[in-house]
C-alpha positions as CSV (number, residue, x, y, z in Angstrom):
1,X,2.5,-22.5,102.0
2,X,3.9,-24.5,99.3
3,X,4.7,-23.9,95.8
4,X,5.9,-25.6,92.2
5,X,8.9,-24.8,91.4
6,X,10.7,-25.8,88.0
7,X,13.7,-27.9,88.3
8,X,16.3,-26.5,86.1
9,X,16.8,-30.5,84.6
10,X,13.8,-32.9,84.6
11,X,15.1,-36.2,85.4
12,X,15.4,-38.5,81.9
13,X,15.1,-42.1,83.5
14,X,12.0,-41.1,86.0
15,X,10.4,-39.5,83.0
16,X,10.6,-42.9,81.5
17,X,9.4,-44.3,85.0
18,X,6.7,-42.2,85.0
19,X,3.8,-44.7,83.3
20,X,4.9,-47.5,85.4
21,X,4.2,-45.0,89.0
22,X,1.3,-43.9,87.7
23,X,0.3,-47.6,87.2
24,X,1.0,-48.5,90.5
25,X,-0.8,-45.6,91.7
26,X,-3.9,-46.9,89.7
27,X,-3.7,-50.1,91.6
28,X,-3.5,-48.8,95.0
29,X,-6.5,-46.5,94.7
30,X,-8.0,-49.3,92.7
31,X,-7.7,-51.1,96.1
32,X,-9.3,-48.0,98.0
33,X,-11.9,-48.2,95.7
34,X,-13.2,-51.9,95.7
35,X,-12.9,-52.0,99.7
36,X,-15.0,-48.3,99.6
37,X,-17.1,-51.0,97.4
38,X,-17.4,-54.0,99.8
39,X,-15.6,-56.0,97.4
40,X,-12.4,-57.7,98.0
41,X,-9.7,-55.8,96.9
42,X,-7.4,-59.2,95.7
43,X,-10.0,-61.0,93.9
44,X,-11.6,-57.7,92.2
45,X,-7.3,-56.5,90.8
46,X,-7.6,-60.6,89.9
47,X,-10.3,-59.8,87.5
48,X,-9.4,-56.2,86.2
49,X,-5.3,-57.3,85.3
50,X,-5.3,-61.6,85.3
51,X,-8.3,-63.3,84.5
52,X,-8.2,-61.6,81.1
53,X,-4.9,-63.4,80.7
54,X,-5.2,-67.0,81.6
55,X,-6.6,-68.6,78.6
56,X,-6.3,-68.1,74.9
57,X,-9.3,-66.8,74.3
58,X,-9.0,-64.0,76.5
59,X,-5.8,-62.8,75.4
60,X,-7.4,-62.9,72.1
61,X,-9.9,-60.4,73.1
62,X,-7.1,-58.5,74.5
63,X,-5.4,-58.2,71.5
64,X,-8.9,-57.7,69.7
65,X,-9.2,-54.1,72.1
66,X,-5.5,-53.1,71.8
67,X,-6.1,-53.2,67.9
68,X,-8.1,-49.8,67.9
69,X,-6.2,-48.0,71.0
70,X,-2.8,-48.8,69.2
71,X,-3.6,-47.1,65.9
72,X,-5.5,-44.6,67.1
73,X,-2.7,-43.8,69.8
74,X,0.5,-43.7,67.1
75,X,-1.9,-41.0,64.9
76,X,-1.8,-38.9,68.1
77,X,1.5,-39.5,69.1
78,X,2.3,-38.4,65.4
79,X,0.1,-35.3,66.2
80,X,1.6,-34.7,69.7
81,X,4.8,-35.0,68.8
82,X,4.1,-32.2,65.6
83,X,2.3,-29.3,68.5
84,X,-1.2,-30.5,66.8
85,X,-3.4,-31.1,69.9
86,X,-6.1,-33.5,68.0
87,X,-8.7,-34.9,70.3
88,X,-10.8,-36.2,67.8
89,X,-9.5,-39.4,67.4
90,X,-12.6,-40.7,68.2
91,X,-14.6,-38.9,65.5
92,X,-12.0,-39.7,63.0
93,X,-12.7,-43.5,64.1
94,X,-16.3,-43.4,64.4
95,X,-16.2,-41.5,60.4
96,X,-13.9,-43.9,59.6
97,X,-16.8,-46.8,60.5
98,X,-18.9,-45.3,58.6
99,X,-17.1,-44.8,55.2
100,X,-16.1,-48.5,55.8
101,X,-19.5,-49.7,56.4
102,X,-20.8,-48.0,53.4
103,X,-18.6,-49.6,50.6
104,X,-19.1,-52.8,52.8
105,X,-22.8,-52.6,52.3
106,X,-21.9,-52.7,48.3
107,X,-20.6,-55.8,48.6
108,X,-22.4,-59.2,47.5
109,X,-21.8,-62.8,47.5
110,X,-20.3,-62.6,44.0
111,X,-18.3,-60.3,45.6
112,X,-14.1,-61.3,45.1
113,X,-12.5,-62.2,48.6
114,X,-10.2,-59.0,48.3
115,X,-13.1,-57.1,48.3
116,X,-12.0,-56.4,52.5
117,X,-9.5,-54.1,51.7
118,X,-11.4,-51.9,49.8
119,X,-13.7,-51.5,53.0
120,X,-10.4,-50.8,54.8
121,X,-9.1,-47.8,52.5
122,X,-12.8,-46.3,52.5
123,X,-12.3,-46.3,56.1
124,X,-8.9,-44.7,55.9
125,X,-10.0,-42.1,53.4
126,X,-13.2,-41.1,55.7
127,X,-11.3,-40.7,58.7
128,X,-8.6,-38.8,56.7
129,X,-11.6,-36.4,55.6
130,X,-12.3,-35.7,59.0
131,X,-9.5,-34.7,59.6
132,X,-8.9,-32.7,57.2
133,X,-11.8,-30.4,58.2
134,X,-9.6,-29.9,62.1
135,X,-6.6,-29.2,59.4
136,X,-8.4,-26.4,57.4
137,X,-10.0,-24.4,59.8
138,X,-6.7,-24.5,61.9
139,X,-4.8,-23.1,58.7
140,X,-6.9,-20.8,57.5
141,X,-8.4,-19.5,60.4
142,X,-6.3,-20.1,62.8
143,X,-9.0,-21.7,64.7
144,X,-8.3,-23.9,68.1
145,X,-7.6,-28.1,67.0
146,X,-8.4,-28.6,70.5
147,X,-12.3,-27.6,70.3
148,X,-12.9,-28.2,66.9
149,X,-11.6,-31.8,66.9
150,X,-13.9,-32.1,69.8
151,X,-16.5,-30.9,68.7
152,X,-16.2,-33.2,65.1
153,X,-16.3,-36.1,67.4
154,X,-20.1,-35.4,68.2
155,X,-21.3,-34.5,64.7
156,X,-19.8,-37.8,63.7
157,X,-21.8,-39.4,66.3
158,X,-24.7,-38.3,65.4
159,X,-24.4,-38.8,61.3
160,X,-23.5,-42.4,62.4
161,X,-26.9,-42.2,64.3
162,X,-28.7,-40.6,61.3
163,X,-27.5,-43.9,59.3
164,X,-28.2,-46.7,61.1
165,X,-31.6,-45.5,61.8
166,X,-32.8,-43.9,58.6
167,X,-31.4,-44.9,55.0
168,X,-28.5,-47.9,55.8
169,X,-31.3,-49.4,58.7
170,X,-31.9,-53.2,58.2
171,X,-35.6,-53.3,56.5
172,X,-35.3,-56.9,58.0
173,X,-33.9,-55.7,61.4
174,X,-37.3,-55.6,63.0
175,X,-36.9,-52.0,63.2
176,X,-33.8,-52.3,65.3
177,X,-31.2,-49.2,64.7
178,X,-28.6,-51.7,63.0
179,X,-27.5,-51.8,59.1
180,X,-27.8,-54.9,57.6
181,X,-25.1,-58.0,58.5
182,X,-22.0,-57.4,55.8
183,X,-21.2,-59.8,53.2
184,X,-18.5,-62.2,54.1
185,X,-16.4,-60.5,51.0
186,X,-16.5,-57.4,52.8
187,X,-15.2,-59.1,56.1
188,X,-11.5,-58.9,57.7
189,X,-10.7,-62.7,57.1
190,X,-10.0,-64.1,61.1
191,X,-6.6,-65.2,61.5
192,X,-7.4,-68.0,64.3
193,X,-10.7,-70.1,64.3
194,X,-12.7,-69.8,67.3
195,X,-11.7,-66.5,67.9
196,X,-12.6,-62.7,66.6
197,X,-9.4,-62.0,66.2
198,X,-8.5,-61.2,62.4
199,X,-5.5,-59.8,60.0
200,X,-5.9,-56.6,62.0
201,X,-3.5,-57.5,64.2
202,X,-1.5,-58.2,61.2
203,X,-2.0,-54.7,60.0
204,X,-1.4,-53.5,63.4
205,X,2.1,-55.2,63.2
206,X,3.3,-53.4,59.7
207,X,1.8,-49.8,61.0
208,X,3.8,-49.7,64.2
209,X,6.8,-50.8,62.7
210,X,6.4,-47.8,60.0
211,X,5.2,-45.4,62.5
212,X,8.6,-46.2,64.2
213,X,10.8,-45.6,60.8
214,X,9.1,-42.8,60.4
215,X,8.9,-40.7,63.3
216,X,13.0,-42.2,64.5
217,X,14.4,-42.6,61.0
218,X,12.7,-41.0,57.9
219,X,13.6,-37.2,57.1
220,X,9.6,-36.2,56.9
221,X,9.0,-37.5,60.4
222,X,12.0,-35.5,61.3
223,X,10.6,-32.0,59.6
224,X,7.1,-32.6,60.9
225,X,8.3,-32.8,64.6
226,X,10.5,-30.0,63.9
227,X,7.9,-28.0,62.9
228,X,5.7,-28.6,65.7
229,X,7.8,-27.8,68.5
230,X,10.3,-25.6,67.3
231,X,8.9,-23.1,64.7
232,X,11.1,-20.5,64.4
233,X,14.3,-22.9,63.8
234,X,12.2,-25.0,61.5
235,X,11.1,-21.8,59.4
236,X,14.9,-21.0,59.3
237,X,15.5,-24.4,57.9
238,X,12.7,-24.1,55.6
239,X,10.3,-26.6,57.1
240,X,7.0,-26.1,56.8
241,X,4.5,-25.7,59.8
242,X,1.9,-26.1,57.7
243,X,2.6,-28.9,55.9
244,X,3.0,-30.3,59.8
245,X,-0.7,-29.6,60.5
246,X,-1.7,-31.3,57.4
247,X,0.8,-33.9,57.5
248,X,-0.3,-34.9,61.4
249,X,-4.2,-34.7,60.9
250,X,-3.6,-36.6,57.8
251,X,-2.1,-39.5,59.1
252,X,-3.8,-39.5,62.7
253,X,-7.2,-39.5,60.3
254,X,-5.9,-42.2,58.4
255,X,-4.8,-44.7,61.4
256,X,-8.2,-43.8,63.4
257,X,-10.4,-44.3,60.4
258,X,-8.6,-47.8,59.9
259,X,-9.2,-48.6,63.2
260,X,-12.8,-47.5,62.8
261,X,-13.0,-49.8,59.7
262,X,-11.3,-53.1,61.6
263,X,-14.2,-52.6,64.0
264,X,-17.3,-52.4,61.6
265,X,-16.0,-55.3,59.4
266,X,-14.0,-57.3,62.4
267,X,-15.9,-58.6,65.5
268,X,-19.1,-56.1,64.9
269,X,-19.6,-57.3,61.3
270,X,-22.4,-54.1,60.8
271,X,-23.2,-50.7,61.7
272,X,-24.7,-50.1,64.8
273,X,-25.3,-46.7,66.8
274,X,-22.4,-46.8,69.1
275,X,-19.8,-48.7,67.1
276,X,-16.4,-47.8,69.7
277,X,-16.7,-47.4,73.1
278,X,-14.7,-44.7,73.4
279,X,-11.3,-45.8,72.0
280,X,-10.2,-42.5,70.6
281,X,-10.3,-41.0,74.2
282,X,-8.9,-43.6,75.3
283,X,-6.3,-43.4,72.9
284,X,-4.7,-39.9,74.6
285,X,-4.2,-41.6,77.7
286,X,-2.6,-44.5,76.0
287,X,-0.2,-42.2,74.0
288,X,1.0,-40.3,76.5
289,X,1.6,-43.4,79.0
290,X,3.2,-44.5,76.1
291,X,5.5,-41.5,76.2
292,X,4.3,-40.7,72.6
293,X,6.5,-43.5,71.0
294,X,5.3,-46.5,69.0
295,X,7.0,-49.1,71.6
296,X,5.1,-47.5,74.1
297,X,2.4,-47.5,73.1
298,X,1.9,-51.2,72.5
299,X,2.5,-51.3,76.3
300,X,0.1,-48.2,77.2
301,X,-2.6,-50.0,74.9
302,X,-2.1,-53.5,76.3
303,X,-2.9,-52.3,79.8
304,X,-5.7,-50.2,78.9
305,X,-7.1,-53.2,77.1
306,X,-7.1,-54.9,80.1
307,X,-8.8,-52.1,81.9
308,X,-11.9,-52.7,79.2
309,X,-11.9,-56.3,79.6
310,X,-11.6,-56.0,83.3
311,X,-14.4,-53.7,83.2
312,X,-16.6,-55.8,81.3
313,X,-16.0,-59.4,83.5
314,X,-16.3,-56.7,86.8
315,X,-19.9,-55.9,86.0
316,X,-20.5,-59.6,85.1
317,X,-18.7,-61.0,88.5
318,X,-18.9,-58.3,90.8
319,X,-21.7,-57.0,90.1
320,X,-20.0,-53.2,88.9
321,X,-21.2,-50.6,87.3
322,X,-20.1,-50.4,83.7
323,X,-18.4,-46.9,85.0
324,X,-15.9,-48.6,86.8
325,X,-14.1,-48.7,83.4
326,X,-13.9,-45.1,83.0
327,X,-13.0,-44.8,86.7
328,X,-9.9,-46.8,86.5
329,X,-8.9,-44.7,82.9
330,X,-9.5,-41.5,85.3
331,X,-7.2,-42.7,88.1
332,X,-4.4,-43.6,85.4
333,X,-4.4,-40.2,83.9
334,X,-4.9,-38.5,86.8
335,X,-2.1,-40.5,88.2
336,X,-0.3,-39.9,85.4
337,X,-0.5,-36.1,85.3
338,X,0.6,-36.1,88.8
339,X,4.2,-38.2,88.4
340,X,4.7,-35.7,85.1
341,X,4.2,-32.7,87.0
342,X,6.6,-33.9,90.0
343,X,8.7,-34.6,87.2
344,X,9.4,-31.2,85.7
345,X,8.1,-29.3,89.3
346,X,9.2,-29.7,93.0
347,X,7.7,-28.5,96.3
348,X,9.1,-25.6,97.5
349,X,7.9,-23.2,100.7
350,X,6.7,-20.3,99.6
């Protein structure tokens, strides 16, 4: 019989090896997979991790998918790193959407050209409302993030559902479950022609170098991890644990819900029932392979954009189910649970 036992002093440079085994681990089970499949193994990890790569306009929808995972992964590596266990990124994105495409739908074509970023701050300020609902019931109740985060997720679903296909439908959408096409005033301006790629990635650029400040340099990133992980010695110091719950939610809300609103009035350009597909989940792996720190993450995000994009030129070329892209997320956590635990556990006999 075998058992885990603790090792007295987890290992610092395999803990930041860790994301790369567990990618490798990916890839050879990846291989199992495709010849379980029939495929061939070469030509199929050609399609999931290179073909994305070789031209510019690939790498441009690479970048277009890492826009979303990135900002909604530093708003839970903020909330990881504070002891908040949000899950709801994806709500707080999908919320987000919707508060963007709701002042986007005010627009016009007299409409000033600026009129974009007020789209983006609605979509900053609904995903911050989101998660402000997680943050009140977990301070004054005491109730689990976990489940109610979760549970948020669906809700926001379904009033996205509600919208497209009652009061914001199209009446010109031949009864089609979509809003109506925003107003170019309302749109992220593109930053290359011939591409979807717009000033999010911009925007991207300017949040991760602040999320870095603040969570390595700044004195309120400082208190809020402190009050997450160690509460008794940040009550001693006089730090807050509830302004870390606030704090955390806050600002995971706000990145999500901006990454909800660079979707609606980016490459989708309206509201439509199912407007991510399933970034915010996505986002907790990415975090954690990115070992919850803004560097990271860009890394983390960049291969699980390539996962999507894989995914999608699989089914097209291989002929794959569109699961295959939440098989391969499945085998990276998994694979990524497994190196932490041999990380901080070894086998003994019992």
């Amino acid at each position: 019989m075998l058992r885990l036992e603790a090792r007295p002093v987890p290992s610092k440079l395999m803990g930041y090896a860790a994301p790369v085994i567990a990618l490798a681990i990916t890839v050879v089970f990846g291989t199992l997979l495709f010849l379980a499949l029939g495929k061939n193994p070469a030509a199929s990890l050609r399609v999931f991790f290179v073909t994305p790569l070789e031209n510019a306009r690939g790498l441009s929808e690479v970048a277009l998918k890492m826009i979303p995972l990135l900002l909604c992964s530093l708003g839970l590596a903020i909330c990881y790193r504070s002891n908040v266990w949000n899950i709801g990124a994806e709500g707080q994105l999908v919320v987000g959407g919707v508060a963007a495409g709701g002042m986007a739908l005010l627009a016009s074509p007299d409409s000033t050209r600026a009129f974009f970023v007020l789209v983006l701050l609605a979509g900053m300020l609904g995903g911050m409302a989101w998660a402000a609902i997680t943050a009140l019931l977990r301070d004054k109740f005491n109730a689990n993030e976990i489940l109610v985060s979760l549970m948020l997720t669906y809700v926001g679903g379904l009033l996205l559902i509600y919208l497209v296909n009652g009061p914001w439908k199209d009446p010109k959408g031949f009864n089609f479950p979509y809003s109506k096409t925003f107003d170019a005033a309302a749109m992220v301006p593109k930053l290359f022609a011939g591409t979807r790629l717009s000033w999010g990635v911009l925007i991207v650029v300017v949040v991760l170098a602040a999320a870095w400040i603040f969570l390595s340099k700044s004195k309120a990133g400082f208190r809020l991890q402190v009050a997450g992980q160690a509460p008794l010695a940040a009550r001693f110091a006089g730090f807050s644990a509830r302004e870390g719950i606030w704090a955390s939610l806050l600002l995971c809300g706000a990145l999500s819900g901006l990454a909800g609103a660079l979707e609606v009035a980016g490459p989708l350009g309206q509201l439509t029932p199912q407007i991510s597909p399933g970034y915010g989940f996505a986002a907790i792996i990415v975090a954690w392979l990115g070992r919850l720190h803004p560097g990271g993450c860009v890394f983390a995000s960049f291969i699980m954009a390539l996962i999507y994009i894989g995914g999608e030129l699989s089914q097209s070329r291989l002929g794959l189910p569109a699961a295959i892209t939440g098989v391969f997320q499945g085998m990276l956590l998994l694979a990524l649970l497994t190196a932490d635990t041999f990380i901080h556990y070894r086998l003994r006999k019992a």
